[in-house]
C-alpha positions as CSV (number, residue, x, y, z in Angstrom):
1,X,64.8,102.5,69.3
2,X,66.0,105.9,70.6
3,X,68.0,106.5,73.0
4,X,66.6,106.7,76.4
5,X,63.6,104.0,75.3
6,X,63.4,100.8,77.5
7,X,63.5,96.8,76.4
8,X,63.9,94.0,79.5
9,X,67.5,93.3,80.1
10,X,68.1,89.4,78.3
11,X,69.6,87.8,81.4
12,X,70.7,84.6,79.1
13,X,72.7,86.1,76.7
14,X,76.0,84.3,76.4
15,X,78.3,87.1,75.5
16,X,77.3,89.4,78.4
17,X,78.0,85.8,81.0
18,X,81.1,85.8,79.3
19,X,82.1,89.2,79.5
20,X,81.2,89.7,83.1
21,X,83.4,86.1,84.1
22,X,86.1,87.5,82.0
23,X,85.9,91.0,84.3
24,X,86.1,88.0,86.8
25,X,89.0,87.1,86.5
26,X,91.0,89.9,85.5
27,X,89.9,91.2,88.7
28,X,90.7,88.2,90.5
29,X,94.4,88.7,89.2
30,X,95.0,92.3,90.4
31,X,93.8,90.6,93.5
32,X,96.0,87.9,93.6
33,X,99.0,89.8,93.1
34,X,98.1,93.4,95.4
35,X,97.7,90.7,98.2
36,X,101.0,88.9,97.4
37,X,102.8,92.0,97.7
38,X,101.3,93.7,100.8
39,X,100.9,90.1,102.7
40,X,104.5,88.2,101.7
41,X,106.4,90.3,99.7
42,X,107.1,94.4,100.2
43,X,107.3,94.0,103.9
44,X,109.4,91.1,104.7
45,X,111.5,92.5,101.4
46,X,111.5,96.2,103.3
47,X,113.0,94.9,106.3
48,X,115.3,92.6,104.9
49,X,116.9,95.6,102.7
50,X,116.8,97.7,106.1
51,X,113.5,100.2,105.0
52,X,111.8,101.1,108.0
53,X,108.6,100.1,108.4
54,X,106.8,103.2,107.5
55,X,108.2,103.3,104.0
56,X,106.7,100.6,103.2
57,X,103.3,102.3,103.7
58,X,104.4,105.1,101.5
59,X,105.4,103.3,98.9
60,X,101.6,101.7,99.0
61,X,100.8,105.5,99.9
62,X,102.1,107.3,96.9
63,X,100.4,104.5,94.6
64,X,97.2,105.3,96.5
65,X,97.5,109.3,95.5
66,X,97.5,108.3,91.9
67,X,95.0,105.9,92.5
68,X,92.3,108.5,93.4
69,X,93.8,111.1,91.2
70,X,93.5,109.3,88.3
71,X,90.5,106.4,88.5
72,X,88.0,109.9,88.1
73,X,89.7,110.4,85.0
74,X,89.6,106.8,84.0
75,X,86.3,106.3,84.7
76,X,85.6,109.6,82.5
77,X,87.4,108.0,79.5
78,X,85.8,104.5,79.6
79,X,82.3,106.8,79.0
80,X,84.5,108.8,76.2
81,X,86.3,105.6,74.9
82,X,84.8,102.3,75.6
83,X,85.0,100.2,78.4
84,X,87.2,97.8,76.7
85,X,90.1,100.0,76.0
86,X,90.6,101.6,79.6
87,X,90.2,98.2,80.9
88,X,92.8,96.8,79.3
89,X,95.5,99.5,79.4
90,X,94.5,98.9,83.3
91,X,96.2,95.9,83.3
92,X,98.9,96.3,81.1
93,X,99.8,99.4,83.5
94,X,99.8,96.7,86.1
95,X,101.8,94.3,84.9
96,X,104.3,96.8,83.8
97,X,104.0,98.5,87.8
98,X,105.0,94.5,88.8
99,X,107.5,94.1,86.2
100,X,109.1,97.4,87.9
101,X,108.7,96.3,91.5
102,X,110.4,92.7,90.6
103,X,114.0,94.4,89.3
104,X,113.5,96.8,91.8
105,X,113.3,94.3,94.6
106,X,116.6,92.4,92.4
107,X,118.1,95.1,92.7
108,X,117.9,95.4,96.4
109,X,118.8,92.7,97.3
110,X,121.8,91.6,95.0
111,X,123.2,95.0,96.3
112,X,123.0,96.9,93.2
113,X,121.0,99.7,95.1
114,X,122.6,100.0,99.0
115,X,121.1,103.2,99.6
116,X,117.4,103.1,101.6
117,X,116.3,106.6,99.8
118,X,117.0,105.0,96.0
119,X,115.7,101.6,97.0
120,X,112.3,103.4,98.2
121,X,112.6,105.4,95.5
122,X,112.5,102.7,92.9
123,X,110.0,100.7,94.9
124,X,107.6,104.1,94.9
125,X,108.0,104.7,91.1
126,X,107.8,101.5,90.2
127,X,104.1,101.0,92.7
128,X,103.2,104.5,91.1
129,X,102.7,102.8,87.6
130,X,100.0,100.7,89.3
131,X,98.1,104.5,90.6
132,X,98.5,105.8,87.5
133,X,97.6,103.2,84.8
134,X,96.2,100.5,86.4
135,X,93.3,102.5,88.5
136,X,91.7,102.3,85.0
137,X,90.3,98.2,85.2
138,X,88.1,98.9,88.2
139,X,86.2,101.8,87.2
140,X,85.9,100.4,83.5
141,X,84.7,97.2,84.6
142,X,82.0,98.4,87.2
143,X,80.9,100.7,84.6
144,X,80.6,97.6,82.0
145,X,78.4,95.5,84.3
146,X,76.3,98.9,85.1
147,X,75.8,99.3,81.5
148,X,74.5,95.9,81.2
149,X,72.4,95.6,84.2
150,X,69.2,97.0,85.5
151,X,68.8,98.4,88.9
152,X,67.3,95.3,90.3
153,X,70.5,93.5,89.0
154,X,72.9,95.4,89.6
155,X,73.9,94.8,93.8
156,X,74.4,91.1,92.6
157,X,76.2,91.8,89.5
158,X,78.4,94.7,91.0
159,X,79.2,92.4,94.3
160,X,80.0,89.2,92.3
161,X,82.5,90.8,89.8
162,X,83.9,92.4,93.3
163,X,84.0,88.8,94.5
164,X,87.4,88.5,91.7
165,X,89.0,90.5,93.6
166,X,88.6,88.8,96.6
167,X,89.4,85.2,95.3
168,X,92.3,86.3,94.1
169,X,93.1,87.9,97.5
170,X,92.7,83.8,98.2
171,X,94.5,82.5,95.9
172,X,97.3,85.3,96.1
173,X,98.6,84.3,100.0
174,X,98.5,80.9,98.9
175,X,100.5,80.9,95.9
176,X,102.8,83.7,97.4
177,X,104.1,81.4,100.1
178,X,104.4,78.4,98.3
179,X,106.8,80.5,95.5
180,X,108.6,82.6,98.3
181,X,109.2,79.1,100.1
182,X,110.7,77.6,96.6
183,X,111.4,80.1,94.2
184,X,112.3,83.4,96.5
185,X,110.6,86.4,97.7
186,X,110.5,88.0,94.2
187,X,108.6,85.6,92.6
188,X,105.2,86.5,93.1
189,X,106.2,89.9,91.6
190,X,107.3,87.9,88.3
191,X,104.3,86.0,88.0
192,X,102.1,88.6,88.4
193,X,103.2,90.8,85.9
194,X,102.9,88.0,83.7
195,X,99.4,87.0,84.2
196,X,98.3,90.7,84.2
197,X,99.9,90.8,81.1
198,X,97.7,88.0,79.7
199,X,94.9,89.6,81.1
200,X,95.4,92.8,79.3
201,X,95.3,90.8,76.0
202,X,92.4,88.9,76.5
203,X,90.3,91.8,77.6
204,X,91.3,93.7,74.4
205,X,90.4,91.3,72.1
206,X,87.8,89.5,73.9
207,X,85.6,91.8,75.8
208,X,82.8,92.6,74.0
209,X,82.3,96.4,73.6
210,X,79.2,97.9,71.5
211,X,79.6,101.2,73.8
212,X,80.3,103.8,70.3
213,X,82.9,106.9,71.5
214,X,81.5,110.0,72.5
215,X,83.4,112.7,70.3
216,X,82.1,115.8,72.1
217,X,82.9,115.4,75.5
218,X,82.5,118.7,76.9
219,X,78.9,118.6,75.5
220,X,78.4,115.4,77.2
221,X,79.7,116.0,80.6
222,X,76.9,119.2,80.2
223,X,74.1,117.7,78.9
224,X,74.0,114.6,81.9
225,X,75.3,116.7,84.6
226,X,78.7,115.2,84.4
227,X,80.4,118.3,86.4
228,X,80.3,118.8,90.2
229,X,78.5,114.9,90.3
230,X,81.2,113.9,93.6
231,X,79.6,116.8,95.4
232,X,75.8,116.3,94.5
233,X,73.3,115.3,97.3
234,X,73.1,111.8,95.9
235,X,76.5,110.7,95.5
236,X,78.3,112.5,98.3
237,X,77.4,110.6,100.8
238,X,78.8,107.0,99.4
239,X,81.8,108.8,98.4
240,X,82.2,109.7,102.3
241,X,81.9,106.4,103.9
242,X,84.2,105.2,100.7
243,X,87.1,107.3,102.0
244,X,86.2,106.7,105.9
245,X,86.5,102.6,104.9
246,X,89.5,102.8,102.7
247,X,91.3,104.5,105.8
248,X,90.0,102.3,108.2
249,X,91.0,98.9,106.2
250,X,94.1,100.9,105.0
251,X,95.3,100.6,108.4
252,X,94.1,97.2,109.3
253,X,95.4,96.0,106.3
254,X,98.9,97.3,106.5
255,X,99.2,97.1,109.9
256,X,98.1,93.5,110.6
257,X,101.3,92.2,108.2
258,X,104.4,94.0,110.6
259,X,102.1,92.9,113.8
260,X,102.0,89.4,112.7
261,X,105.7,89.6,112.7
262,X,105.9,91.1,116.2
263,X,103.3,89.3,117.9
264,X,104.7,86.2,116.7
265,X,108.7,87.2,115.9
266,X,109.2,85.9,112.6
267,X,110.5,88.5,109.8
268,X,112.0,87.5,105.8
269,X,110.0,85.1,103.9
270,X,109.1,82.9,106.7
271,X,106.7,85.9,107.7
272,X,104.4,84.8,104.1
273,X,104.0,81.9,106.4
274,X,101.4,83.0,108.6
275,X,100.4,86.5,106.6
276,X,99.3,84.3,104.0
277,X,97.1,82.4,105.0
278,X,95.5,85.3,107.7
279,X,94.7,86.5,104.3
280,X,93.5,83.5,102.8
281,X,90.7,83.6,105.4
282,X,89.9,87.1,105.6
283,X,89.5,86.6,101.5
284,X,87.5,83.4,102.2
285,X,84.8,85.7,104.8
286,X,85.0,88.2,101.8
287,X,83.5,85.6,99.4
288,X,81.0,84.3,102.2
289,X,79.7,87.9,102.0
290,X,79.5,88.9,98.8
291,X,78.7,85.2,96.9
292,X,76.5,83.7,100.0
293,X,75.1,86.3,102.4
294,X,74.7,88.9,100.2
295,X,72.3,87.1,97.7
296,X,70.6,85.3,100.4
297,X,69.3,88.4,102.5
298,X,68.9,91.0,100.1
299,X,69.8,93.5,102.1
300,X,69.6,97.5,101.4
301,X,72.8,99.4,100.3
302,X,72.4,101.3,103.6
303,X,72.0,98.2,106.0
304,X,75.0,96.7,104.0
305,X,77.1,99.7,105.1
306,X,76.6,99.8,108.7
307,X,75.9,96.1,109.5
308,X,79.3,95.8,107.7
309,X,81.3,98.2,110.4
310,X,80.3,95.7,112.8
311,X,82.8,93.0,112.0
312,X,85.2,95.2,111.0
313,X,85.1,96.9,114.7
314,X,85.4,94.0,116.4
315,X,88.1,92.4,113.9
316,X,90.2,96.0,114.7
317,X,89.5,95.3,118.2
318,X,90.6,91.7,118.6
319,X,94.1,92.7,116.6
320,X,94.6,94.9,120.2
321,X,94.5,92.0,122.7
322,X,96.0,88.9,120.0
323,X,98.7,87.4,121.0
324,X,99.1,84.5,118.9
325,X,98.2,83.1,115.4
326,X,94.7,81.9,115.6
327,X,93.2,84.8,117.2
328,X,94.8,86.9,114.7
329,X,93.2,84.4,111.7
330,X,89.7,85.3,113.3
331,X,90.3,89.0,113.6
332,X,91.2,88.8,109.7
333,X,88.1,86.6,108.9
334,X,85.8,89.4,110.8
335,X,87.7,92.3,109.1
336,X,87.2,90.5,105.5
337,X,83.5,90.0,106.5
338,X,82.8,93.2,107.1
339,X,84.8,94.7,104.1
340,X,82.6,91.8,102.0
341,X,79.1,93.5,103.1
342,X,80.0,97.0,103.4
343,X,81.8,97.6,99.8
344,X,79.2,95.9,97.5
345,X,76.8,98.3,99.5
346,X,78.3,101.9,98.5
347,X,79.5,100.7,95.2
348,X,76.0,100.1,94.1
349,X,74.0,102.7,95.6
350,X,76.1,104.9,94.0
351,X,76.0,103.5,90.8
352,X,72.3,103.2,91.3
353,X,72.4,106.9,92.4
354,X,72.8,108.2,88.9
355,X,71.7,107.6,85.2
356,X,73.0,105.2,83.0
357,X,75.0,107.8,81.0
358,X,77.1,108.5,84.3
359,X,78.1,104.9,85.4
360,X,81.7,105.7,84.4
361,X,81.9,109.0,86.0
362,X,80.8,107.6,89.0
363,X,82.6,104.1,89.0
364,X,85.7,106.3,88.1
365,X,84.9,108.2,92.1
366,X,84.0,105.4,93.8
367,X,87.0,103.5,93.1
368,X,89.1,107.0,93.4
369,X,87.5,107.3,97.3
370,X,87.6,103.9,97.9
371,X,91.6,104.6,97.7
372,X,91.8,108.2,99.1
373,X,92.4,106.8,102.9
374,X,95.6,104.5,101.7
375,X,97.1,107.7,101.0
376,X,97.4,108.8,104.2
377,X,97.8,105.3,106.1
378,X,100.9,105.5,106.6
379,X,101.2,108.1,109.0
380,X,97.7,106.8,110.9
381,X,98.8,103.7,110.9
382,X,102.7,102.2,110.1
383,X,104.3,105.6,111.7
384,X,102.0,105.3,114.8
385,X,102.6,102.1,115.2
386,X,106.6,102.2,114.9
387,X,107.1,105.1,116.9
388,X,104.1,106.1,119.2
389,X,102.0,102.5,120.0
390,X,101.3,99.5,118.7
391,X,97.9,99.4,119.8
392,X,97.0,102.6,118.9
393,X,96.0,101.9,115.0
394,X,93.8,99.6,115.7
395,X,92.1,101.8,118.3
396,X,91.9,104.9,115.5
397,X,90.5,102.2,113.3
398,X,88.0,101.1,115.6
399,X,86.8,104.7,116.5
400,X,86.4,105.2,112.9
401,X,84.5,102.6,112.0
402,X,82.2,102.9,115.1
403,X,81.4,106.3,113.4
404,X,81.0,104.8,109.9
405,X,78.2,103.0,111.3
406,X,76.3,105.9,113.0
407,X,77.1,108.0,109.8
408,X,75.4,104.9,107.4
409,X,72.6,104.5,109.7
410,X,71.6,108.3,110.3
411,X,72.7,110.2,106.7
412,X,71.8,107.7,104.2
413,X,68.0,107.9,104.2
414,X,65.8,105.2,103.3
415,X,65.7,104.6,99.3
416,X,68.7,106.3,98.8
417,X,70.3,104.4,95.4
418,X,67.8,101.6,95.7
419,X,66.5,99.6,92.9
420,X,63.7,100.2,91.1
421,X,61.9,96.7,90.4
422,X,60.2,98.1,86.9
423,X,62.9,99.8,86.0
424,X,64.5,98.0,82.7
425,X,67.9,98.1,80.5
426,X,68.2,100.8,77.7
427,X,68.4,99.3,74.0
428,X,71.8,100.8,74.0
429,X,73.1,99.3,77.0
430,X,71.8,95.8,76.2
């Protein structure tokens, strides 16, 4: 069958199950270990080794420049070179970012490295591994599942790969303060880079790939329409609320960990204590959305993405008036709710925005915007908070997404990356 001709997608084959459940769980270990660092172990590790606060967020901030300079490119190669491939050097770029970050952190804190400039230093190029090699999983394995999916599929598909993520951000907290409480703050760091590594190896000789290598690129990327896609009429405006919600969760995210320790004076490892299981919840809401609500009401890509500012708001505004631990818990379970609806609904309508010869283009600038506010987190949201307010985060979070919502409801017109119900697979995607 040429290419371009149609056959129903075969919903029962056992190899594309598998290979979606292995994306699964590789997904579900970046997860794990992204939350065990930003929830027990860079910022109790920062101020225990004297870093102010706000370096902490840059080293997070520099990883996050890589990560939308280079998941584009990623996402370009998986089309060039297989899904498989990019995926896998994804990981192994992670574990090797992990590896980094553990003697890095041994380092620190043995006294090997005294000064606060070469201990950020080493934290920021080890992190940076992570921008730069390990931003190519994500786009790769959204790509795979939008090669193997039809339209009517592909919200489902798309949101319950994303769900890896999010149970690992569940399992992460939990593990993270059970092996800070017995094995040290570094451990999580270890472990990770471990698993990742195992991960890497399974995906490259387990995934299966029939995707053949383009060997004319440049012809490619002209023949589909490749070039200028992030600015086209159809794509632009997921890539816009993508960088509004990375900045707005950026900050939440980042944020939430040193107020925890304020709000409730506790600093070292006995902050994974309460951090981690905040994040446990917010993870748990996360899967609620994505596994349970999400299949349930069928909702639009455009109602996901402002129905899903709602939580988030009020989540960003109960942070301002918590004083204690359980009202912070529901703040994080309203911010991981919202994230849960609002994600699944730009990553698919813009994958749904575009042929299937363009899923890794696009994947590869979703995942790049969906970064793009981290970089700049730091200064809207640890440096405020350290030096002008400790309120006022929150508050430039909540304005945001109070605009995110308008902006979903008014630009994104009706139909915009919706399914098509008789739309099928391509043979070649099959």
């Amino acid at each position: 069958m040429s290419e371009g001709s149609l056959k129903p997608p075969d919903q029962s084959r056992p190899d594309r199950r598998g290979a979606f459940f292995l994306l699964f769980f590789c997904l579900m270990a970046i997860g794990a270990g992204n939350t065990m660092l930003i929830a027990a172990v860079l910022p109790p590790l920062s101020r225990e080794v004297g870093l102010p606060d706000w370096m902490a967020g840059a080293v997070f901030a520099l990883s996050a420049f890589f990560w939308s300079a280079f998941s584009p490119f990623w996402g370009k190669q998986s089309n060039r070179h297989g899904r498989r491939p990019v995926a896998a050097l994804g990981l192994a770029g992670y574990s090797v970012s992990m590896f980094l970050l553990y003697l890095s952190g041994l380092a620190a804190v043995n006294g090997w490295l005294t000064s606060s400039l070469a201990i950020f230093a080493c934290l920021a190029i080890s992190r940076s591994f992570f921008g730069v090699f390990g931003s190519g999983t994500n786009p790769a394995a959204q790509a795979y599942v939008a090669d193997r999916t039809s339209q009517k599929e592909r919200r489902s598909e798309i949101a319950f790969i994303s769900s890896g993520f999010s149970v690992g951000t569940v399992v992460g907290p939990a593990f993270a303060a059970a092996l800070v409480a017995t094995l040290g703050i570094l451990s999580p760091l270890l472990l990770t880079a471990i698993i990742a590594a195992i991960m890497a190896a399974l995906i490259w000789f387990r995934l299966p790939e029939q995707r053949d290598p383009i060997t004319d690129a440049t012809q490619f990327d002209s023949e589909t329409g490749a070039r200028g896609l992030w600015h086209s009429s159809k794509v632009l405006p997921f890539l816009i609320y993508a960088v509004c919600m990375s900045l707005a969760t950026g900050i939440l995210t980042q944020v939430f960990v040193f107020s925890v320790m304020d709000k409730l004076n506790v600093a070292g490892p006995q902050a994974a204590q309460f951090t981690g299981p905040a994040f446990t919840v917010g993870a748990m809401a996360v899967l609620l959305a994505q596994l349970v609500l999400i299949p349930r009401m069928k909702m639009k890509n455009k109602t996901l993405m402002w129905v899903g500012c709602i939580p988030l708001l009020l989540g960003a505004l109960l942070l301002i008036v918590a004083q204690d631990f359980a009202t912070l818990v529901t703040a994080q379970f309203l911010i991981g709710l919202g994230q849960g609806l609002a994600r699944p609904g730009f990553s698919s309508g813009a994958s749904l925005a575009v042929s299937p010869q363009l899923q890794g283009n696009v994947a590869g600038l979703v995942i790049s915007a969906n970064g793009a506010g981290y970089i700049v987190t730091p200064l809207f949201g640890l440096f405020v908070y350290e030096y002008i307010g400790r309120d006022i985060p929150f508050l430039i979070a909540a304005g945001l997404l109070a605009f995110m919502a308008i902006y979903a409801y008014v630009a994104l017109r009706d139909g915009v990356g919706e399914f098509d119900p008789d739309e099928e697979l391509p043979e070649e995607f099959d």
